[in-house]
Structure formats: C-alpha cells, structure tokens
C-alpha atoms as a printed R data frame, in Angstrom:
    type eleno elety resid chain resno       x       y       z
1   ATOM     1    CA   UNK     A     1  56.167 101.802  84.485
2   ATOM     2    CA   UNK     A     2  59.801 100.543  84.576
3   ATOM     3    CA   UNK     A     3  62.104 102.646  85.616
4   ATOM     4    CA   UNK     A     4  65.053 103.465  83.021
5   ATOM     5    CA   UNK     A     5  68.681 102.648  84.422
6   ATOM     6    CA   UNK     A     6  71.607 105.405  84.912
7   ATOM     7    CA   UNK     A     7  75.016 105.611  84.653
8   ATOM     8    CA   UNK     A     8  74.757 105.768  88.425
9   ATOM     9    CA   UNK     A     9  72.610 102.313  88.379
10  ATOM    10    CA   UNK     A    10  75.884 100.557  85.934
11  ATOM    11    CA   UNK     A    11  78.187 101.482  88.459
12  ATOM    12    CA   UNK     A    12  76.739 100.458  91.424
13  ATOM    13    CA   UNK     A    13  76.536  97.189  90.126
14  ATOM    14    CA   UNK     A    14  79.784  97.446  88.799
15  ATOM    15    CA   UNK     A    15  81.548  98.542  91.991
16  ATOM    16    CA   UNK     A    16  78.940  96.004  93.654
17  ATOM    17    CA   UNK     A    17  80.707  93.106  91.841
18  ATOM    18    CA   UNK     A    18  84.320  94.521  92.081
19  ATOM    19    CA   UNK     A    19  83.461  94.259  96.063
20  ATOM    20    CA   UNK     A    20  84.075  90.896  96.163
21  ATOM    21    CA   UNK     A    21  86.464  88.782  98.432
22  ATOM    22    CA   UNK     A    22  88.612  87.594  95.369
23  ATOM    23    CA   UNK     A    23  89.594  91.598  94.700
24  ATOM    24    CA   UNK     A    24  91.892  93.052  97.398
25  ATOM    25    CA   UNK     A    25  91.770  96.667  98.053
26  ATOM    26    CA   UNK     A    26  94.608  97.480  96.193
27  ATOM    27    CA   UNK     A    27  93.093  96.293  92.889
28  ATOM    28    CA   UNK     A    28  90.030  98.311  93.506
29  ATOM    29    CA   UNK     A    29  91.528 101.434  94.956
30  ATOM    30    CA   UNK     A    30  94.077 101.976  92.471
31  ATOM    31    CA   UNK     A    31  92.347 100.339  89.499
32  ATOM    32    CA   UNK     A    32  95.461  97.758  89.170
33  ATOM    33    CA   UNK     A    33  97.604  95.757  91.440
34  ATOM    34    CA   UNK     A    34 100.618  96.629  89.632
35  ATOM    35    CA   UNK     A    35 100.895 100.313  90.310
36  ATOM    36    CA   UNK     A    36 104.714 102.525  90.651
37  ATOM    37    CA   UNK     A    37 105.439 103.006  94.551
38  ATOM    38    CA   UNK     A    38 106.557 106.542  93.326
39  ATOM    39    CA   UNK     A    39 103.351 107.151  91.348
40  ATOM    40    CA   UNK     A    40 101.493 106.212  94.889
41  ATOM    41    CA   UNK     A    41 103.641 108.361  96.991
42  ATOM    42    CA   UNK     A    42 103.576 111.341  94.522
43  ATOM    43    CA   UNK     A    43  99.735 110.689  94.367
44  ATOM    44    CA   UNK     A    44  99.405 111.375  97.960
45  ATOM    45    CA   UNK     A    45 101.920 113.910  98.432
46  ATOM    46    CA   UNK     A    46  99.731 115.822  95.824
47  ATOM    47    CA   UNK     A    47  96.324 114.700  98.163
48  ATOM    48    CA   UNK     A    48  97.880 115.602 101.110
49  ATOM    49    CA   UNK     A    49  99.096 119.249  99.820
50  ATOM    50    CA   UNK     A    50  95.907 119.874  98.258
51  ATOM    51    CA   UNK     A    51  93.371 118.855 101.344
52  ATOM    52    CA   UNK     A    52  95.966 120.861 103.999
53  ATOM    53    CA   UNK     A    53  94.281 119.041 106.772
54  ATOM    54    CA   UNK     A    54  93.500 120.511 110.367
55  ATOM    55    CA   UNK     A    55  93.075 119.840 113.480
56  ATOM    56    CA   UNK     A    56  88.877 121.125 113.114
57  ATOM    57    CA   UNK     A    57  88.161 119.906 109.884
58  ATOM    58    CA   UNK     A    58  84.949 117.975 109.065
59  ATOM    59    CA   UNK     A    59  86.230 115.764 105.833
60  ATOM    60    CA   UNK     A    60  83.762 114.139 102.989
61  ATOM    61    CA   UNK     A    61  84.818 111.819 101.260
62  ATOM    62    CA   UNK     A    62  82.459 111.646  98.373
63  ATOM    63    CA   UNK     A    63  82.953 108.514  96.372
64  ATOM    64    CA   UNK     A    64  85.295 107.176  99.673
65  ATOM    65    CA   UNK     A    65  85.430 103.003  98.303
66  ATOM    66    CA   UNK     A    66  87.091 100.887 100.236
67  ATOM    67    CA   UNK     A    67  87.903 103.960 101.922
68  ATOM    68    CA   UNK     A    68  91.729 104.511 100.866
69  ATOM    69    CA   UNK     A    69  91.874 108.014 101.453
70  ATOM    70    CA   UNK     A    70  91.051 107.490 105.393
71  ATOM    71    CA   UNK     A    71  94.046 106.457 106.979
72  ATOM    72    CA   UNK     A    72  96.225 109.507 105.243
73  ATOM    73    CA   UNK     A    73  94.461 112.503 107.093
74  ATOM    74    CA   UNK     A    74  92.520 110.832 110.253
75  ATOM    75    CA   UNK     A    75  94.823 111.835 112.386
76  ATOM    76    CA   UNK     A    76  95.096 115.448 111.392
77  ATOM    77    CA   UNK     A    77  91.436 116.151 110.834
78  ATOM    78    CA   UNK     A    78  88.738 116.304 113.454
79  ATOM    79    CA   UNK     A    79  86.168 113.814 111.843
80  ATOM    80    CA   UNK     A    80  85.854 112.445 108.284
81  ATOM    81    CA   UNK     A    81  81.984 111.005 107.118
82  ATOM    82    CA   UNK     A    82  82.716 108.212 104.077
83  ATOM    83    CA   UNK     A    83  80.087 108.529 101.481
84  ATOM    84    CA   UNK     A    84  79.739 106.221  98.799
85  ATOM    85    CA   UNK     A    85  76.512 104.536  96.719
86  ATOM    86    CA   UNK     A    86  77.760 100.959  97.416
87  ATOM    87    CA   UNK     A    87  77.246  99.288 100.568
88  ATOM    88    CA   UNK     A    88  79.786  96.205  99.292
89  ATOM    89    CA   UNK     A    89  82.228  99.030  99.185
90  ATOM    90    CA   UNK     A    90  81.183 100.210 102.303
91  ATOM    91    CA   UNK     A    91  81.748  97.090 103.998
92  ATOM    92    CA   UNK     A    92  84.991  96.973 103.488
93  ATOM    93    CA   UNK     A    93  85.529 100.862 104.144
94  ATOM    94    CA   UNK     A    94  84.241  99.373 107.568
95  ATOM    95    CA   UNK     A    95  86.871  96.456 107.587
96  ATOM    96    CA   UNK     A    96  89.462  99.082 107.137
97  ATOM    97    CA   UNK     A    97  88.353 101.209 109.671
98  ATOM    98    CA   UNK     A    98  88.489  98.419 112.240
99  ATOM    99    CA   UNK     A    99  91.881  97.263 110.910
100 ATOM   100    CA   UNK     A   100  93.330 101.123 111.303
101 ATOM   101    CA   UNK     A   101  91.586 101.441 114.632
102 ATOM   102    CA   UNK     A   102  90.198 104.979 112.994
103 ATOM   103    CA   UNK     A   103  87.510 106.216 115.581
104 ATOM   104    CA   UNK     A   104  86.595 109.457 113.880
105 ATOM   105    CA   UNK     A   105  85.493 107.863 110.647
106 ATOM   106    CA   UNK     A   106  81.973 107.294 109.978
107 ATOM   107    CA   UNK     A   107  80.558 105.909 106.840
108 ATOM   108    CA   UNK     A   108  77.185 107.231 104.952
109 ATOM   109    CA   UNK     A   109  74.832 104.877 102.064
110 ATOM   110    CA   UNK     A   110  74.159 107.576  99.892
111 ATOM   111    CA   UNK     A   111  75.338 109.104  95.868
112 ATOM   112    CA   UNK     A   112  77.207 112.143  95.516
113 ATOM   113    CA   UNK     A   113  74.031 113.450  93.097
114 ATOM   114    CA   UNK     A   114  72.060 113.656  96.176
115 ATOM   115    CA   UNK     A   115  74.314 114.328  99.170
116 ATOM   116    CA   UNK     A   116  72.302 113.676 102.097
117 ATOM   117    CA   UNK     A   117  73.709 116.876 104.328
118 ATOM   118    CA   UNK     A   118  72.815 120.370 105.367
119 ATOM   119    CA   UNK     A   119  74.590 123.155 103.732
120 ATOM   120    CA   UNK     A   120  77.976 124.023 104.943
121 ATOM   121    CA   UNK     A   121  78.269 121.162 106.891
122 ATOM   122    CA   UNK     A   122  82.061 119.765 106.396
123 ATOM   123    CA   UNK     A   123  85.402 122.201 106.068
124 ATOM   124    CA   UNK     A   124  86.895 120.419 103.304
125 ATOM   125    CA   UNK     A   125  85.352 117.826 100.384
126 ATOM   126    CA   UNK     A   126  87.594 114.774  99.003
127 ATOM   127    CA   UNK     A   127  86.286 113.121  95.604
128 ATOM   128    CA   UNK     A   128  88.454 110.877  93.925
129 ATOM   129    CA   UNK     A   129  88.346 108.988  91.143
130 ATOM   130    CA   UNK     A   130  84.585 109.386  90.887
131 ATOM   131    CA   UNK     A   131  83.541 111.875  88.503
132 ATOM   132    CA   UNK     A   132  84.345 110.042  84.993
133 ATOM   133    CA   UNK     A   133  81.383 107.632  86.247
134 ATOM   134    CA   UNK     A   134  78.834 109.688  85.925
135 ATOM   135    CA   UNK     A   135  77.607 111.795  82.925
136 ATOM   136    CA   UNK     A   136  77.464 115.284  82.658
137 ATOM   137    CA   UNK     A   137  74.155 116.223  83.590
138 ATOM   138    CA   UNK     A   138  75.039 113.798  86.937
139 ATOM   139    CA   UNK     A   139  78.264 115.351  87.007
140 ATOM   140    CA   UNK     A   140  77.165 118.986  87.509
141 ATOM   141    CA   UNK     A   141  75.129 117.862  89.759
142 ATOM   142    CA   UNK     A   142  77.382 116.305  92.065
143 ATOM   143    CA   UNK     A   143  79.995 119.739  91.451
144 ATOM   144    CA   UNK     A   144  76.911 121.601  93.185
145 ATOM   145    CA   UNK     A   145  76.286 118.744  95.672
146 ATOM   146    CA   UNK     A   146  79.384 119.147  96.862
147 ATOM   147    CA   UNK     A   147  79.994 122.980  97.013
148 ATOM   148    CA   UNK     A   148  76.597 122.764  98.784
149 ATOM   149    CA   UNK     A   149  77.862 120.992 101.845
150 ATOM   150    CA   UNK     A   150  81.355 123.182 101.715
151 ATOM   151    CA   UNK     A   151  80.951 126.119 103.785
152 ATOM   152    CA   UNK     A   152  82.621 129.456 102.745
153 ATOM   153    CA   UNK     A   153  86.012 129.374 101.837
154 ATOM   154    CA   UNK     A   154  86.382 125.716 102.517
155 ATOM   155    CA   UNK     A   155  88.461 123.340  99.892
156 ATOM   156    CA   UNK     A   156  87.346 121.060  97.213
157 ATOM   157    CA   UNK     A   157  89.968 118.243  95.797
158 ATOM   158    CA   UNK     A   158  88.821 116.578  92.495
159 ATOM   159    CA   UNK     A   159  90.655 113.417  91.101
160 ATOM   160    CA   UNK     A   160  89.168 113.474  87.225
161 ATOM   161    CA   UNK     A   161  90.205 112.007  84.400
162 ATOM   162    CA   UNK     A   162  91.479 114.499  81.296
163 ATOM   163    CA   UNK     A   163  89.879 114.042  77.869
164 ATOM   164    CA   UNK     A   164  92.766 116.493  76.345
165 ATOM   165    CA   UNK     A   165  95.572 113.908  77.655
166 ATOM   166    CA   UNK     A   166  96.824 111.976  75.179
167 ATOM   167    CA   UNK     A   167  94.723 108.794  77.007
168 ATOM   168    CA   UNK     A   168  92.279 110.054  76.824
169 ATOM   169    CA   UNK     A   169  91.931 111.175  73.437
170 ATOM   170    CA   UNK     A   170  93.388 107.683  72.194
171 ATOM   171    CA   UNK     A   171  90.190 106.099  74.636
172 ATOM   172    CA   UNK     A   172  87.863 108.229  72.676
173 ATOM   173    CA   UNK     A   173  88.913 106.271  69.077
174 ATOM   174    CA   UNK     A   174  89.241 103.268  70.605
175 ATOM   175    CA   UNK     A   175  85.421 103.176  71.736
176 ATOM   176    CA   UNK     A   176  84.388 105.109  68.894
177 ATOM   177    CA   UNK     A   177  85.662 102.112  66.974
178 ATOM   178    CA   UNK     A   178  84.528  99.458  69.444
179 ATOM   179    CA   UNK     A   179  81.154 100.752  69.282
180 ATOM   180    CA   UNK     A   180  81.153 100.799  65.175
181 ATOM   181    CA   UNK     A   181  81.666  97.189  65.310
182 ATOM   182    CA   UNK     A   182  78.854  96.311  67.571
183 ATOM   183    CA   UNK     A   183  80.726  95.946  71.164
184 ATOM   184    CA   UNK     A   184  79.720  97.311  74.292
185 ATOM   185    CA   UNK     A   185  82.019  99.750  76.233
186 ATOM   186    CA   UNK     A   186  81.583 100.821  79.515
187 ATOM   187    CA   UNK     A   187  79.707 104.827  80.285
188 ATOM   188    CA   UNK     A   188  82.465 106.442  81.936
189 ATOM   189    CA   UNK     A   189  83.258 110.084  80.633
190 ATOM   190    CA   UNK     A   190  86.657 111.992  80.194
191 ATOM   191    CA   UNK     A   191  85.957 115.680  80.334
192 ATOM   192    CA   UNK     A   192  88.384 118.649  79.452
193 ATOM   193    CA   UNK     A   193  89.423 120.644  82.145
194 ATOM   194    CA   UNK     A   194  87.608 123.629  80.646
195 ATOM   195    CA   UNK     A   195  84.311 121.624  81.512
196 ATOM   196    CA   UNK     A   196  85.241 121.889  85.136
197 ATOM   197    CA   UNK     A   197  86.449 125.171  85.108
198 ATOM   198    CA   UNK     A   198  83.399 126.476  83.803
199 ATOM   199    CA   UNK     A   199  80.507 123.997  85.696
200 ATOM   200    CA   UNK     A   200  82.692 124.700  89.187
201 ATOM   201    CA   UNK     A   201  82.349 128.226  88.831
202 ATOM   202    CA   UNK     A   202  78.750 128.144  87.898
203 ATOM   203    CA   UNK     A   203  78.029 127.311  91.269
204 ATOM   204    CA   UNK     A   204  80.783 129.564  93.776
205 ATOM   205    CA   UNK     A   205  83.434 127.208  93.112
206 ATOM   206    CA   UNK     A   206  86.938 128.765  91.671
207 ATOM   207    CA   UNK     A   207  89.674 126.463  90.504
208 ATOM   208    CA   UNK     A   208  92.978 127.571  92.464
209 ATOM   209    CA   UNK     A   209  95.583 125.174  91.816
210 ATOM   210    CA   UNK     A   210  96.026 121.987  89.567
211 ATOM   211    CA   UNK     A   211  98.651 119.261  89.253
212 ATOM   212    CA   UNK     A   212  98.415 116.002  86.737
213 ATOM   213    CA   UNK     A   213 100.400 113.086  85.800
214 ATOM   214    CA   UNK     A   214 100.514 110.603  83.262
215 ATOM   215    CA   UNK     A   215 101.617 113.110  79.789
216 ATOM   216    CA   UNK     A   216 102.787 109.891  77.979
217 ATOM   217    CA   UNK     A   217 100.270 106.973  78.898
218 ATOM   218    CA   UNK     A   218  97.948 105.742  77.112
219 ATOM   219    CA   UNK     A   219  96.638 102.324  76.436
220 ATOM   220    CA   UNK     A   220  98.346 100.684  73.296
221 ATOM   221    CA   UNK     A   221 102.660 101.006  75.287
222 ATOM   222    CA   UNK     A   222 103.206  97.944  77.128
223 ATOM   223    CA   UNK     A   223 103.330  98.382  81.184
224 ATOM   224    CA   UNK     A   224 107.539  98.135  80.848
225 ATOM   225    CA   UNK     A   225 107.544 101.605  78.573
226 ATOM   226    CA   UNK     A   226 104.937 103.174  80.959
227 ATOM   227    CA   UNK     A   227 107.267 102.409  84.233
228 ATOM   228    CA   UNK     A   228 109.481 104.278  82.082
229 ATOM   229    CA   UNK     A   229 108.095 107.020  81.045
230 ATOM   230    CA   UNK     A   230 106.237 107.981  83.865
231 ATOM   231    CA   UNK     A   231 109.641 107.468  86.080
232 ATOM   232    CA   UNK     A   232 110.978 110.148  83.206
233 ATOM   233    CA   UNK     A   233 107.886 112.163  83.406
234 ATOM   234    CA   UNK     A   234 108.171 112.873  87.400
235 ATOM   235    CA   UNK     A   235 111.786 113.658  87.670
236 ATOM   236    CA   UNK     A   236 112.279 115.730  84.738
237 ATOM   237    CA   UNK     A   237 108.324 117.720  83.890
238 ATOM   238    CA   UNK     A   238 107.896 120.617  85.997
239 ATOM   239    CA   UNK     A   239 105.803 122.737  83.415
240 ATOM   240    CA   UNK     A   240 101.812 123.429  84.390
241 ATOM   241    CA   UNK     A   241 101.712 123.912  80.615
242 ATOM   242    CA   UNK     A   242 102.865 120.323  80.355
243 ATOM   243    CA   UNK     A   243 101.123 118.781  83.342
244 ATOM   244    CA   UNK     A   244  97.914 120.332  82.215
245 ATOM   245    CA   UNK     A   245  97.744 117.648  79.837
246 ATOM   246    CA   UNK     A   246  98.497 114.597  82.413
247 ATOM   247    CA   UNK     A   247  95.370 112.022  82.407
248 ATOM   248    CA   UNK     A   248  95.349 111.813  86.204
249 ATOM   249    CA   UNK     A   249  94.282 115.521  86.787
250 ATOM   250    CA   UNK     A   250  94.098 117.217  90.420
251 ATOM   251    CA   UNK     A   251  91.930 120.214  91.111
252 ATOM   252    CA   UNK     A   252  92.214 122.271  94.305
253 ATOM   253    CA   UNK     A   253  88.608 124.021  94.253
254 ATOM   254    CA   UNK     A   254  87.892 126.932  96.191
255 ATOM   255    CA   UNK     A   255  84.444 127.681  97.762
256 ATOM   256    CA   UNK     A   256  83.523 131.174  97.306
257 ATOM   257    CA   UNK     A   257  80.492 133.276  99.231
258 ATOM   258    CA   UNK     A   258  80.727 135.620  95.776
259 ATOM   259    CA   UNK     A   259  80.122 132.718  93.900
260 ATOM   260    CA   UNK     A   260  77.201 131.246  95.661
261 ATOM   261    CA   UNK     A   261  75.199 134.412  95.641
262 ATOM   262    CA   UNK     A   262  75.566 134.922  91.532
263 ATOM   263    CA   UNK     A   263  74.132 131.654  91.307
C-alpha cells in the first residue's frame, strides 16, 4: 500500500529544491535576499540574549539549514550537533562549516518529529524558523522532541510565526481565497501564541520570556513602506503588549523537572 505524503514529505522536497547552487545562503536563510541590516542584527541580538551561551553547553540546532545559526555561538558553546531532514541543506551546513573553520559542529540526517537522541542530552535547544512547516499534530510532537533531549532547567529558543499578527491574519484570507478559486497554496501553519503556551507546558516546558517584530507587515505594502515601518517599529515600540503581536515571534522556553513529571 502507498504510503500517504506529510507536510514533513512537501518540505523536504521543498527545502531539497531551494538547496540548489543558483540560491545563495542568504536567500534561503532569511527567506529573501533583500533583508534590513538592522532587522538582521536585532534578530541576533534577540538569538544571542535568548540562547545565553556557555562555555559547557551542548547546542541543537533543530531545523539548523544551511546552518546560519552556527557561526554566532561556536565559539562560546562547547559543541553544537546540526539537525535537519534535508541532506541538500546539510551539504551546505557542511560547506559552511569548512568555510568558518568551526571544529565543534557536527551535523545529524534526521526530523525534529523524531529526534534521534537520548534524553537530556544537549544544555540548550535552537529551532528557528521551523515550526510553521509542520502541522499541529507534527508540531507537538517536535515541542516534546525537543524538551525530551533538554535536560532540567536547560533553555529552549523558538522562532514561530504569529497567526494573531496582522500577517498573519491577512495570510489566512489570502489562502482562504486562493483556495476558493481552485489554486494551490503551500501547508505551512501560523499558530497563536496561546497554542504554544499551552502545548509547551503540556510537556515541562514554561514560556519565560518573548520578543517579536514585524507589528505592521504584511503582504499587500510594497518593500519601500515595510523598510519604513519596521525602521519606525524598532526605534520607537518598546511595549510586550505591542510586540506580542509582531509576526516574527521569539520564545525563551524553560525546561522544568515539575513539568516533566505531571506529564
């Protein structure tokens, strides 16, 4: 019997094909080659705050890519293991570990569903930019992957995508009206941040901090008014009230011994 395709399956193909030599990094780590320098350096200020990397620390990076996260806390961190489900990815996670001349970054073929390490096994857990490719039921899974491998009181940073941003709602329409007139749009999934919340702590992980960006963007503004706005956004939005309903959301996640043994 054949088997049915995933979500999982579409991207792997997807990020498969984006592999190839005509993309550069840049396009597929960001998503775009014409990202804001300050968007980029505020992005990793946030990473870099959130992960607090030492000297002992056993990274994951679940969902690594091209591996774009590597060369911002390799020095600072004892070891970092790359896992992603696409070994085009992976080969140029490998080219880029060369390049850097990174010799405490290894790279794993594997999904973030079915994370192929004991429990407790790193200090901290990086996922970026992965979790609106899978669907919920994948999703929660790879939440509990992920706590799984985190040992006690060890740190969790999540790079999702907010379906209460303004984006995101304004995505929802505009495949709910793609789809109406017969055209195919692609299974990623925008999830609230009460989704998180709640699946996180299902499984002995508490949300303890959160940062977002992005309040005004959304598809239909030309790039010019985006520049613009998200220049705005950065210098003058300080509000968590207000940043809670950024597209680009951060989660610092907590892994809790309490939490593990309700579960």
């Amino acid at each position: 019997m054949k088997r049915k395709k995933t979500t999982i399956d579409f991207w792997k193909a997807w990020w498969d094909e984006r592999a190839k030599p005509s993309i550069s990094d840049r396009e597929i780590d960001r998503g775009s080659a014409r990202v804001l320098d300050e968007l980029e350096r505020r992005s990793k200020q946030q990473f870099l705050e959130a992960i607090d990397p030492k000297k002992d620390d056993l990274v994951l990076d679940a969902g690594c890519g091209t591996g774009a996260n590597f060369s911002a806390i390799s020095s600072s961190v004892h070891g970092i293991v790359g896992l992603d489900f696409s070994g085009e990815q992976l080969k140029r996670a490998e080219k880029r570990i060369a390049a850097d001349k990174l010799s405490n970054v290894k790279l794993a073929l594997g999904s973030v569903t079915q994370i192929d390490f004991g429990n407790s096994t790193f200090d901290k857990v990086i996922c970026t930019s992965v979790l609106q490719y899978l669907n919920d039921e994948e999703c929660e899974t790879a939440c509990r992957e992920m706590i799984r491998v985190c040992k006690d009181g060890g740190i969790i940073v999540i790079h999702a995508k907010n379906r209460t941003s303004v984006y995101g709602v304004l995505l929802r329409v505009q495949k709910f009206i793609a789809r109406r007139i017969g055209r195919k749009t692609t299974p990623d999934y925008y999830r609230p941040r009460a989704w998180y919340g709640k699946t996180l702590a299902k499984y002995g992980g508490e949300i303890v901090d959160f940062d977002a960006f992005g309040i005004f963007n959304f598809s239909p503004l030309p790039f010019s008014a985006v520049h613009r706005l998200l220049k705005l956004e950065m210098k003058w939005i300080k509000s968590k009230k207000l940043k809670a309903f950024g597209v680009n959301y951060k989660m610092t996640v907590r892994v809790t011994k309490a939490g593990r043994q309700q579960n």
